[in-house]
C-alpha positions as CSV (number, residue, x, y, z in Angstrom):
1,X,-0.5,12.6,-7.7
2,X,1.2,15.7,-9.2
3,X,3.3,14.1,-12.0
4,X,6.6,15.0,-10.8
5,X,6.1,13.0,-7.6
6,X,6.5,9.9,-9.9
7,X,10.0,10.1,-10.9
8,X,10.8,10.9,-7.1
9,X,9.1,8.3,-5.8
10,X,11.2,5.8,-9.0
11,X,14.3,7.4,-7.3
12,X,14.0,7.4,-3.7
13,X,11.6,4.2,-3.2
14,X,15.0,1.8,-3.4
15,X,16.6,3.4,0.1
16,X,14.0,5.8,1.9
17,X,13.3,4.2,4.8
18,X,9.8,4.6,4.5
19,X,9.5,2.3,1.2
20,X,12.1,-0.4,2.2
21,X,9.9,-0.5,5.7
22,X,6.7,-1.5,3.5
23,X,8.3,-3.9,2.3
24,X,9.8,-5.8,4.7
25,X,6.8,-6.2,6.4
26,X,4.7,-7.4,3.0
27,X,8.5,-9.9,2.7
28,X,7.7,-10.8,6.6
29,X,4.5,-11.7,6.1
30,X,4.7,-13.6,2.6
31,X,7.5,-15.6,3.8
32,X,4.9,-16.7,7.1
33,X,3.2,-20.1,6.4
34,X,0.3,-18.4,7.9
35,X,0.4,-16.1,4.3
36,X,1.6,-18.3,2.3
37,X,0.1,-18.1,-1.3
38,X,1.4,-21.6,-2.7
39,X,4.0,-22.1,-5.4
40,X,3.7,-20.3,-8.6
41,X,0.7,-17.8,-7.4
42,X,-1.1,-15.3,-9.6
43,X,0.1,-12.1,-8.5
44,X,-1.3,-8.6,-9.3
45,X,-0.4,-5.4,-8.0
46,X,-3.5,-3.0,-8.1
47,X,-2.1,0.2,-8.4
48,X,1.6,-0.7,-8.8
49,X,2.9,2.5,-9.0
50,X,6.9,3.0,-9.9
51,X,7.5,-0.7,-9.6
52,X,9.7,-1.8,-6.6
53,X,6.4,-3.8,-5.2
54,X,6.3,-5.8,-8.3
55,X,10.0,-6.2,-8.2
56,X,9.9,-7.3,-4.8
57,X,7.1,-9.3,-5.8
58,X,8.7,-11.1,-8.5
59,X,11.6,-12.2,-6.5
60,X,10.0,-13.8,-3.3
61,X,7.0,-15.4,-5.0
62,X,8.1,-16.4,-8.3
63,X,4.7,-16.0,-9.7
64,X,3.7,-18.1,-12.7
65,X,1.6,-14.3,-13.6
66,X,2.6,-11.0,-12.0
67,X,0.6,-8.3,-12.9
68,X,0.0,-4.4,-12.2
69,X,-1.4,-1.6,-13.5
70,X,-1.5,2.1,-12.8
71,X,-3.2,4.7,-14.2
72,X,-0.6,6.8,-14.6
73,X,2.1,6.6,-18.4
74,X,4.6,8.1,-16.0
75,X,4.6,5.2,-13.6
76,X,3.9,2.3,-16.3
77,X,7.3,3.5,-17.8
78,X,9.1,3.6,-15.0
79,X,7.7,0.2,-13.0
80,X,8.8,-1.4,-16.7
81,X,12.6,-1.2,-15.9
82,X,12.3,-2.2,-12.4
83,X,10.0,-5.6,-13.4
84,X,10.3,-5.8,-16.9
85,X,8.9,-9.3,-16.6
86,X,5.2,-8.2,-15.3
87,X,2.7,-7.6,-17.5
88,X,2.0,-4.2,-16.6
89,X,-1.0,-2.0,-18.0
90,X,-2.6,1.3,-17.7
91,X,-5.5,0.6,-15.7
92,X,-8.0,2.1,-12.5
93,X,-8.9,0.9,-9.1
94,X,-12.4,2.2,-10.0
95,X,-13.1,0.1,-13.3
96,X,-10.0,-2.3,-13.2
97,X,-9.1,-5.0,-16.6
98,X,-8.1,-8.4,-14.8
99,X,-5.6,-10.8,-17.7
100,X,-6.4,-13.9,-15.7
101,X,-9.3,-16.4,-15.2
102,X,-7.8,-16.2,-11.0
103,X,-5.8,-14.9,-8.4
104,X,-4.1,-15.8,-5.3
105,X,-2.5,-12.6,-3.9
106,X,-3.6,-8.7,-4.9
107,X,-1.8,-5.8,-3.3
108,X,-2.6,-2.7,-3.5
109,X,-0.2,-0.6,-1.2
110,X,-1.3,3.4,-0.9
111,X,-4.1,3.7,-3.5
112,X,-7.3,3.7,-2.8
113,X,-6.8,7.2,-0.9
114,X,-6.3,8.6,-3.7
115,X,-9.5,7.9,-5.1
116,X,-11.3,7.0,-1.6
117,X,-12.8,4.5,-0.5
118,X,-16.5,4.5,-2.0
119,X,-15.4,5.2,-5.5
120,X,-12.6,2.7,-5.4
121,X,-14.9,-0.2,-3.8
122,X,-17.4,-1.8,-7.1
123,X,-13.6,-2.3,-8.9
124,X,-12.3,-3.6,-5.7
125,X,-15.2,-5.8,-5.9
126,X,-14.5,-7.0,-9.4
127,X,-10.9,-7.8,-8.2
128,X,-11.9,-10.1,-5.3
129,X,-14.3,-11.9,-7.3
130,X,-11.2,-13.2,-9.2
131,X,-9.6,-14.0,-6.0
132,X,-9.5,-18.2,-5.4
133,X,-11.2,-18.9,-2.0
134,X,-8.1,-18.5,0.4
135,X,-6.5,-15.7,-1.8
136,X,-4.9,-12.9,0.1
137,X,-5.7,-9.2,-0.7
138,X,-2.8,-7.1,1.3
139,X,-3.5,-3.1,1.5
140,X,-1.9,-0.2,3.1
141,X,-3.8,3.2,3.4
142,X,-2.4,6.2,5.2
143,X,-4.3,6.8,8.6
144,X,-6.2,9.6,10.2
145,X,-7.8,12.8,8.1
146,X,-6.8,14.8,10.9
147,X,-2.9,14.1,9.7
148,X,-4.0,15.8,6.3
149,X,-0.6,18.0,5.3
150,X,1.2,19.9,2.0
151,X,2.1,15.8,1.6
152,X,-1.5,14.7,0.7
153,X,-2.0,17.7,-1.3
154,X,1.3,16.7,-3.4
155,X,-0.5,13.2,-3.6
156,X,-3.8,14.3,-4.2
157,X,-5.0,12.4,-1.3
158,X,-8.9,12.2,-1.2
159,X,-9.1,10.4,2.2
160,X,-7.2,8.9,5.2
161,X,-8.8,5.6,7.1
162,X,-8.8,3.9,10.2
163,X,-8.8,0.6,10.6
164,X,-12.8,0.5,11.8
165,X,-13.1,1.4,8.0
166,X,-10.8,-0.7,6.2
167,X,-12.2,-3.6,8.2
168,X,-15.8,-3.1,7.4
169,X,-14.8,-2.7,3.6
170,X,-13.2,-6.2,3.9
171,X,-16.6,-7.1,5.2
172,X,-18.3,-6.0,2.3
173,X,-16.0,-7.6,0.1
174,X,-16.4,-10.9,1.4
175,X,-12.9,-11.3,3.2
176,X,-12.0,-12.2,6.4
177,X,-9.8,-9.7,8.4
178,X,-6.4,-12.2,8.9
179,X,-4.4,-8.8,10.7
180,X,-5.3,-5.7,10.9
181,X,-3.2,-2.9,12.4
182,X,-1.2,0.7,12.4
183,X,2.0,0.9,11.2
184,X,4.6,3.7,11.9
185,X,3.5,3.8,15.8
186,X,6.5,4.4,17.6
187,X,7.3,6.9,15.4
188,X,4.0,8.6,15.1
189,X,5.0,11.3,18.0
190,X,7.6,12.6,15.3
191,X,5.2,12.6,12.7
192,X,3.0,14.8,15.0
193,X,5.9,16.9,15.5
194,X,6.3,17.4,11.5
195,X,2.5,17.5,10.6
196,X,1.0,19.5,13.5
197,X,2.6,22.5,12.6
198,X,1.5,22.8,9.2
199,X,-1.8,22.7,9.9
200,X,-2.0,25.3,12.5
201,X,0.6,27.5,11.3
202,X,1.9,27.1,7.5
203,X,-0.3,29.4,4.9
204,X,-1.9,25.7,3.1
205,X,-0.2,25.2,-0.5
206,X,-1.7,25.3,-3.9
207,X,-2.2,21.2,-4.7
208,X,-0.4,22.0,-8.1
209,X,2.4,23.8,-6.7
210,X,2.7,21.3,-3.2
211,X,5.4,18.9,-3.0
212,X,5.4,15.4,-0.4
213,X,8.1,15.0,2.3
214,X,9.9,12.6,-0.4
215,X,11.7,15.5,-1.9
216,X,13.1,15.7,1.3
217,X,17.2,14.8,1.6
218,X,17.8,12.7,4.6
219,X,21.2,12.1,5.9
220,X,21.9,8.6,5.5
221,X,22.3,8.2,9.5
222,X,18.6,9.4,10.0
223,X,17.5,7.5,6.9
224,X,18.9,4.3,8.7
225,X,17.7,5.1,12.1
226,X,14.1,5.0,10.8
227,X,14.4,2.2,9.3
228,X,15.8,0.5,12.2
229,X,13.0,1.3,14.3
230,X,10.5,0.3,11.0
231,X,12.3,-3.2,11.2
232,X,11.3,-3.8,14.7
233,X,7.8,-2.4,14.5
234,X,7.5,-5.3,11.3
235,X,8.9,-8.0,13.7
236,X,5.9,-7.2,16.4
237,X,3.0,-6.7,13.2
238,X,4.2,-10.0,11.7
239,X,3.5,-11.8,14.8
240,X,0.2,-10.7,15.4
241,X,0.8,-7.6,17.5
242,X,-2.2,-5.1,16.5
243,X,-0.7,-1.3,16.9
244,X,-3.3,1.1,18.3
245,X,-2.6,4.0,16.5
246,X,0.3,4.9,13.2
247,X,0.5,7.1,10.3
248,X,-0.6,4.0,8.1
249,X,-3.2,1.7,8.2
250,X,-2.1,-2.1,7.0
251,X,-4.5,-4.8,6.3
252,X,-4.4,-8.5,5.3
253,X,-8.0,-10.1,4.3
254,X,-8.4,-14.1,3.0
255,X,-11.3,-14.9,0.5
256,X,-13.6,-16.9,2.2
257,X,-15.8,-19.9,0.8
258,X,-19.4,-18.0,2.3
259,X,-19.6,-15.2,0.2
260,X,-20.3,-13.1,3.3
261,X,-17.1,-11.5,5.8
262,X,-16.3,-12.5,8.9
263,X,-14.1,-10.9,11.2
264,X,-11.3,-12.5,13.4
């Protein structure tokens, strides 16, 4: 993403509603026996970004490893002060290091649009062969290429899924699809409203001069409204419910024992 966007997204991911939404469903979920990883997991964060994950991460799991890696200095600086007790490393999706011997839990929450999906998938591969059978591998993509806006130009956003894809590549890897569904769907007719126009009418930005809708002051009212309605939608998805359609894809896959995917 455009290097500014880091310190934006170190500033705003504590209270925009669309952050704190993430994760309280990946909290909702975690704290599910269903999800459960066991005590003292080994935790890694592929593509960990400015750090609240591995915060968040830290406190609800108490992992005896947590790691990330990014492969952005920016990031790694700023991830440092919010979990200075990770281990975190500059590192890529595409060729990832792995510290441990095993793993039961990797995230990897917005990042493999950014590289797509077939250039990220031999490192993915390399990850899940670390994965103990039973481990968890938790994603969230953004959804649709037809929602392409100034926003994924700003992020340098290489490709948007839908859950036919991200399910197959959980195939591929071995994993069985535990849940599988869109997030942000009762709000996706105001996302429409915002996105829509700048692909029909806005003159299309220069990706080094584009800026995402994170620079973007909300008034605390609105901020809280969103998240209100974020809250519920986590309450449906953490029971099972399966969205038809969202702005995001989210994903939750279990090492299995075959070697080969099966889907629920």
């Amino acid at each position: 993403m455009n290097t500014p966007e880091y310190r934006v997204m170190a500033e705003v991911e504590d209270d925009h509603w669309w952050y704190v939404g993430l994760r309280d469903l990946l909290r909702r979920l975690l704290a599910a026996e269903k999800y459960g990883v066991g005590d003292g997991p080994k935790v890694l964060d592929a593509g960990c970004g400015t750090g609240a994950t591995l915060r968040l991460l830290s406190e609800i799991l108490d992992p005896t490893y947590l790691g990330g890696f990014d492969t952005s200095p920016d990031a790694l600086a700023l991830a440092q002060v919010k979990a200075p007790g990770a281990d975190i490393y500059c590192g890529d999706i595409r060729e990832p290091e792995i510290k441990v011997d095993s793993l039961d839990l990797i995230t990897s929450l917005d990042v493999l649009y950014i590289p797509g999906l077939a250039a990220s998938e031999p490192g993915f591969r390399k990850l899940v062969d670390r994965l103990r059978v039973g481990g968890l591998v938790i994603l969230n993509v953004p959804a649709f290429d037809w929602l392409r806006s100034t926003h994924d130009l700003a992020l340098h956003t290489s490709q948007r899924f839908t859950a036919r894809e991200l399910r197959g590549f959980f195939d591929r890897l071995g994993l069985r699809t535990e849940l599988l569904s869109y997030r942000l769907f009762f709000l996706f007719p105001a996302v429409l409203a915002v996105r829509l126009p700048q692909r029909l009418v806005q003159r299309p930005a220069k990706a080094e001069s584009a800026r995402s809708e994170l620079n973007w002051q909300l008034p605390r009212a609105l901020n809280s409204a969103l998240l209100a309605v974020q809250h519920a939608e986590n309450r449906l998805i953490s029971k099972g419910a399966r969205l038809p359609w969202g702005t995001s894809v989210f994903a939750v896959g279990r090492k299995t024992g075959s070697g080969a995917g099966a889907s629920s």
